[in-house]
N, C-alpha and C positions, 0 to 999 in steps of 0.2 A: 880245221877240216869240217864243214860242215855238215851236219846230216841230211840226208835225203829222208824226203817225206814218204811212208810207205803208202801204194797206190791203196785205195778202197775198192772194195767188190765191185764190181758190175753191176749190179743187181741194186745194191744200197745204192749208186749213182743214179738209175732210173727212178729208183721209189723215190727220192730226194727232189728230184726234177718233177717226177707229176704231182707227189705234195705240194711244190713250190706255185705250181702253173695254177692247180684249182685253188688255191688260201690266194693269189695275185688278183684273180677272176672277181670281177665287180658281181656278178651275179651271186657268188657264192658267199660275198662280204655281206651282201643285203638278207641273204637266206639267216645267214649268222645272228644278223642284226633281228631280222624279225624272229626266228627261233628263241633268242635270250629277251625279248619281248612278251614275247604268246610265255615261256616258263614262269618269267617273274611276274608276269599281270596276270594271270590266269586265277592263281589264288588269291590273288590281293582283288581280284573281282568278284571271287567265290566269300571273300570275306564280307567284302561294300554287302552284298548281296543278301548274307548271314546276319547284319549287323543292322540291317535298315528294320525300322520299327517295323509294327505291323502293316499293312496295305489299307486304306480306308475307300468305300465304296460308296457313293451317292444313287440313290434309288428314287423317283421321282412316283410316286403315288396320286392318281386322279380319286382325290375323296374332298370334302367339306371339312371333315376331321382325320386326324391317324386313325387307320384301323385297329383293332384292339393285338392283333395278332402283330404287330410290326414290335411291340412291346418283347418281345422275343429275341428279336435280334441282339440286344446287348451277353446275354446269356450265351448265345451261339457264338460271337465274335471271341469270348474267350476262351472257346471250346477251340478255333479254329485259329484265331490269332487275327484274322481277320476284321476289319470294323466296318459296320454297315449304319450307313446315317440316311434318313427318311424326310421327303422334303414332300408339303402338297401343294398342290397343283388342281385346279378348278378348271381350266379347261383343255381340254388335250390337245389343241393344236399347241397352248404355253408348253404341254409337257414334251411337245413331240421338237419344239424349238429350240429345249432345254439341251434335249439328248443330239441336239444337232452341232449347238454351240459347247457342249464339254460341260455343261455344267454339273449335268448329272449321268451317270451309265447306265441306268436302264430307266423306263418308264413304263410305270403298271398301270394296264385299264381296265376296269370291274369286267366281268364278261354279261354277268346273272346278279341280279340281287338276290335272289335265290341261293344264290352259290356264292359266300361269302368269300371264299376261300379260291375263287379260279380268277382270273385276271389272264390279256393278252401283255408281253411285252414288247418293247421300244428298246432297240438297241441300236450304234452304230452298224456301220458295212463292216466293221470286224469286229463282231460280239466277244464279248470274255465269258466264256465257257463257266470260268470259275464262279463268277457273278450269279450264272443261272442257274447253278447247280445248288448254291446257297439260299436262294432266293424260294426256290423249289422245297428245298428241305428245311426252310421256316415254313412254307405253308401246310405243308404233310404235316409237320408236327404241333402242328394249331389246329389242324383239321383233327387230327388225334387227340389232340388233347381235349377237344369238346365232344369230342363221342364218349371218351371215359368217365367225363363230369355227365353227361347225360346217363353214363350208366352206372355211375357209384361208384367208380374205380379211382384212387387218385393217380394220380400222373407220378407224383414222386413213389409211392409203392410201387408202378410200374416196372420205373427206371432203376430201383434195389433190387426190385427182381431179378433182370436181366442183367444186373450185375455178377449174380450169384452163375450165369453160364459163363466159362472161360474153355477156353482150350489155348494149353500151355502145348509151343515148337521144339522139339528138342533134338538135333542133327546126333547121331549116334555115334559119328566122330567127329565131334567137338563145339565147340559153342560157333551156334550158326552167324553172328556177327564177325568173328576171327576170319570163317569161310569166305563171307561176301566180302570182307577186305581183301583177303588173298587173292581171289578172284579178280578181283579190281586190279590191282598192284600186275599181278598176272596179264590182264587184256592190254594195261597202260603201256608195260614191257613189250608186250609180243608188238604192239602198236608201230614201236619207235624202231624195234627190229626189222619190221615191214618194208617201211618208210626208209630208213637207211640203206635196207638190204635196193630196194627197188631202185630210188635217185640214184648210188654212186654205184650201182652196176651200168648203171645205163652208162652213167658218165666212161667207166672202160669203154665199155661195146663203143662207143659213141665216138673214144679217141680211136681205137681202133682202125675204125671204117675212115676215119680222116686222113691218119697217116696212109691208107691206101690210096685213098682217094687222089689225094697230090701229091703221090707218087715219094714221098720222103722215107716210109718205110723201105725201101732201097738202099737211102743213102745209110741208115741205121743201120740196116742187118749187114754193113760191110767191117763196122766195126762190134753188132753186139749179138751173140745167139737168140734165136726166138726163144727160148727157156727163160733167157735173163729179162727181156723187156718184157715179155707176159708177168713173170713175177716183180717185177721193179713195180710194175707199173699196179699190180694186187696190193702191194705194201703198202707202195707210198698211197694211195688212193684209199686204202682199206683205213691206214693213218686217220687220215683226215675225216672221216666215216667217224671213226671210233671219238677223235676230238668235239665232234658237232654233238656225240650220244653223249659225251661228258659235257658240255655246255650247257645241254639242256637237261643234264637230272641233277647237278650240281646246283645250277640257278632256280631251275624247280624245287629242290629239297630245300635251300635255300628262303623261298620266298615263304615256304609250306614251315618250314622250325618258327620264321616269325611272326607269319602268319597268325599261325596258333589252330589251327583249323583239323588240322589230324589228331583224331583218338591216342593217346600213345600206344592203344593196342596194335598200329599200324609199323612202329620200330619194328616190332620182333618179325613179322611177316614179312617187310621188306629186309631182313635181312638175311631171312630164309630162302626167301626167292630170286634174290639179284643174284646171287653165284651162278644159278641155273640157268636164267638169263642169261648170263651173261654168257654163260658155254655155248648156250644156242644161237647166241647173234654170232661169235666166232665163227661155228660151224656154216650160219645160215650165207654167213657172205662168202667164205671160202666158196662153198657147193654151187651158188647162182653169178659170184663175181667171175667163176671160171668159165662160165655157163656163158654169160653174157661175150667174155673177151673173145671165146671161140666163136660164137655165132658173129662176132664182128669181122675176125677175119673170114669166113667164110662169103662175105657179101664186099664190094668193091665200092658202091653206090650208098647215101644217106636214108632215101628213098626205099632200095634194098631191107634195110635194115632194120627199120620199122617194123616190116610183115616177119622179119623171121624172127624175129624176136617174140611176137603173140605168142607162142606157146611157153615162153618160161614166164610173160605175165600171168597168165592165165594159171598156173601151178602158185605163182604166188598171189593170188588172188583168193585161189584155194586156201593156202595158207593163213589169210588173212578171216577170210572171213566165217570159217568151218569154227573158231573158238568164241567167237561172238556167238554164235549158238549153242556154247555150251552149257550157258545158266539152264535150259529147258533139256538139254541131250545130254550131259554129260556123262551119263550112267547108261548110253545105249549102248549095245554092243559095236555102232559100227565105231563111233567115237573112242570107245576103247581100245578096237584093232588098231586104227589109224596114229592110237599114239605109239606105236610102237615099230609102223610102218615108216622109214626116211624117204623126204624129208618132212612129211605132214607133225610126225613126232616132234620137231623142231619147236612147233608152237601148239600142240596137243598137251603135248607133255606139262609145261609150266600149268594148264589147267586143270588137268589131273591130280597134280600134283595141289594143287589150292583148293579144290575137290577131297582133298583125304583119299584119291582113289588110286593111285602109285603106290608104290612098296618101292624097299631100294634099292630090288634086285631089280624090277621095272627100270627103276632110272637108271641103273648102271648099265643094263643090256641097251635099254631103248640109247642110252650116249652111243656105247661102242659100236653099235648096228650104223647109227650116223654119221661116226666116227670112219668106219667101214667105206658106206656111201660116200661120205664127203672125197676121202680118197679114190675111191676105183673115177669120181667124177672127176675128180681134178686134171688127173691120169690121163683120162681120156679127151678132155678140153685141153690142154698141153700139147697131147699130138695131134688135133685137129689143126689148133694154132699154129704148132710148128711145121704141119702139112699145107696150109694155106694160107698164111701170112702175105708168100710175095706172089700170090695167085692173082693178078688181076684180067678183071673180063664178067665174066656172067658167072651168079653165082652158084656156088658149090653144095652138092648137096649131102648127108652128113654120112651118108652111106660112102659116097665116094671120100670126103673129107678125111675118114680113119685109114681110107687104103692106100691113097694117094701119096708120093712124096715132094720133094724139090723137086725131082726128076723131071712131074709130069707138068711142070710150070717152064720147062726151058725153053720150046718151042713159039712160047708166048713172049720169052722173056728175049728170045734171040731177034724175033721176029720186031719186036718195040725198038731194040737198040740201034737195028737196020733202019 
């Protein structure tokens, strides 16, 4: 006697099916393929980059001899890492040729005899900033250095002098390098939470409005309640979300352990921080992936769906970029509210929290408040969904969407099958 297979959920059948359809999806094999790309080069270019000697600079000089002041530059280059090398040049149209064909970055031309120390220069149509800035601050400090020989000072007692002023940084809660790493690990986080939450909500909203569109959501809801394929379709989709975040901090930690390129004070912090993370990516896709799937059923059209969608970009855009200003506001009061306000808390919070400025009564309340929200949203995008799934025609708007049932869809629905 054989056994019969027991059937699987409903629900786990959807989520199985829309994991299947997006990992199928050439476009999302390429997103994968560049994602474990951008993770693993990114440091291994952070490293090329850490690792290449110092930068050397050619400076093209109209004089007969080196000026005396160019003798400085070796001195500075070690100060800066920098190497600046000094080439002359007799007549300036040679020098301004120089600076045309690469040979040299910039080109100096006396202004004054008078004025030892002033020169116009010769740079490409895209100057290096860097160049001139260097360039600038060897002559300051030659023009300095000859006013104190003129006036009895040496130049090295100067520079011991203004050794002797320091002012020492010191964060009140805790060593301000641990902070800016936190900080860091914190924005990188909220970054890929963004980023995930935004792509594969849309991708709901997006299947959504298809199955309306060509009318196959019909043939579905004859065999599956709207409850089940709203959530099948969160899973399996939320799934594969979740896979792409694990690809790309797996291969990024990855390329970064061998890299060699992170402080090890950077361990302890990310592993401070990724749990919290990682409850807020939870939470943040649950609250907008419901967000999104409702607002699809509410619209028939692709076109539709675009526009009604703008207002849950624009809340995550909020999201996005309200913690990028947190290095200068974090200790304002409105940044403080807001971390405790859902869903802005979402991604306030891990800053706060990298800030020293959370407590963990903060973080518990500010979870359960979004904990809270994420719920009463769900709730409420569920029965929007299950109000207007088989609604097709012009769209629905969210006031009608909550009150409306099957019901108010029959006369459309009787009227298409005639």
């Amino acid at each position: 006697m054989s056994q019969q297979t027991k059937p699987q959920p409903v629900t786990l059948v959807v989520a199985r099916r829309e994991a299947r359809n997006i990992l199928k999806s050439k476009a999302m094999k390429i997103t994968a393929i560049l994602l474990l790309i951008f993770s693993i080069g990114a440091p291994i270019i952070a490293k090329y980059a850490m690792d290449k000697g110092p930068s050397t600079y050619q400076v093209g000089v109209l004089a007969e001899e080196s000026p005396e002041w160019t003798r400085m530059a070796d001195a500075v280059s070690q100060q800066i890492g920098t190497k600046i090398e000094f080439r002359k040049y007799s007549d300036l149209d040679a020098a301004k040729k120089a600076v045309t064909d690469g040979e040299v970055d910039m080109a100096l031309e006396p202004l004054n005899p008078a004025r030892p120390y002033a020169y116009r220069a010769y740079q490409p149509n895209q100057p290096v900033l860097q160049l001139q800035y260097i360039v600038q601050g060897i002559l300051q400090q030659a023009a300095t250095g000859e006013v104190l020989a003129q006036s009895g000072v040496s130049p090295a007692d100067l520079a011991a002098a203004a050794q002797e002023a320091e002012l020492q940084v010191t964060s009140v809660k805790g060593d301000q390098t641990d902070v800016t790493i936190s900080y860091v690990v914190s924005i990188v986080g909220i970054i890929l939470i963004m980023m995930f939450v935004w792509v594969f909500g849309q991708i709901i909203g997006q299947g959504v409005v298809e199955e309306k569109a060509s009318r196959i959501i019909e043939v579905i809801m004859a065999t599956v309640r709207p409850l089940q394929l709203l959530w099948g379709k969160i899973i399996g989709i939320g799934a594969v979300a979740f896979l792409y975040m694990l690809i790309a901090v797996v291969a990024g930690g990855l390329s970064l352990h061998f890299t060699g390129i992170i402080p090890d004070a950077i361990q302890d912090q990310i592993t401070t921080q990724l749990p919290l993370l990682l409850v807020c990516m939870v939470l943040a896709f649950l609250f907008f992936a419901s967000l999104y799937a409702a607002t699809g059923a509410m619209v028939s059209r692709t076109e539709d769906f675009s526009a009604a969608i703008t207002p849950i970009i624009m809340i995550t855009m909020f999201l996005y970029v309200l913690p990028a200003m947190g290095m200068l506001m974090a200790d304002s009061t409105l940044f403080m509210v807001l971390s405790w306000i859902p869903p802005f808390s979402l991604t306030m919070l891990p800053m706060q929290v990298a800030f020293g400025n959370a407590t963990m009564v903060q973080i518990i309340v500010a979870l359960l408040l979004n904990v809270i929200a994420t719920v009463v949203v769900v709730w409420l995008a569920s029965r929007i969904y299950e109000n207007t799934v088989l609604n097709i025609g012009s769209r629905v708007r969210w006031r009608d969407a909550l009150k409306q049932g099957g019901r108010a869809t029959k006369k459309e629905k009787t009227s298409s099958s005639t």
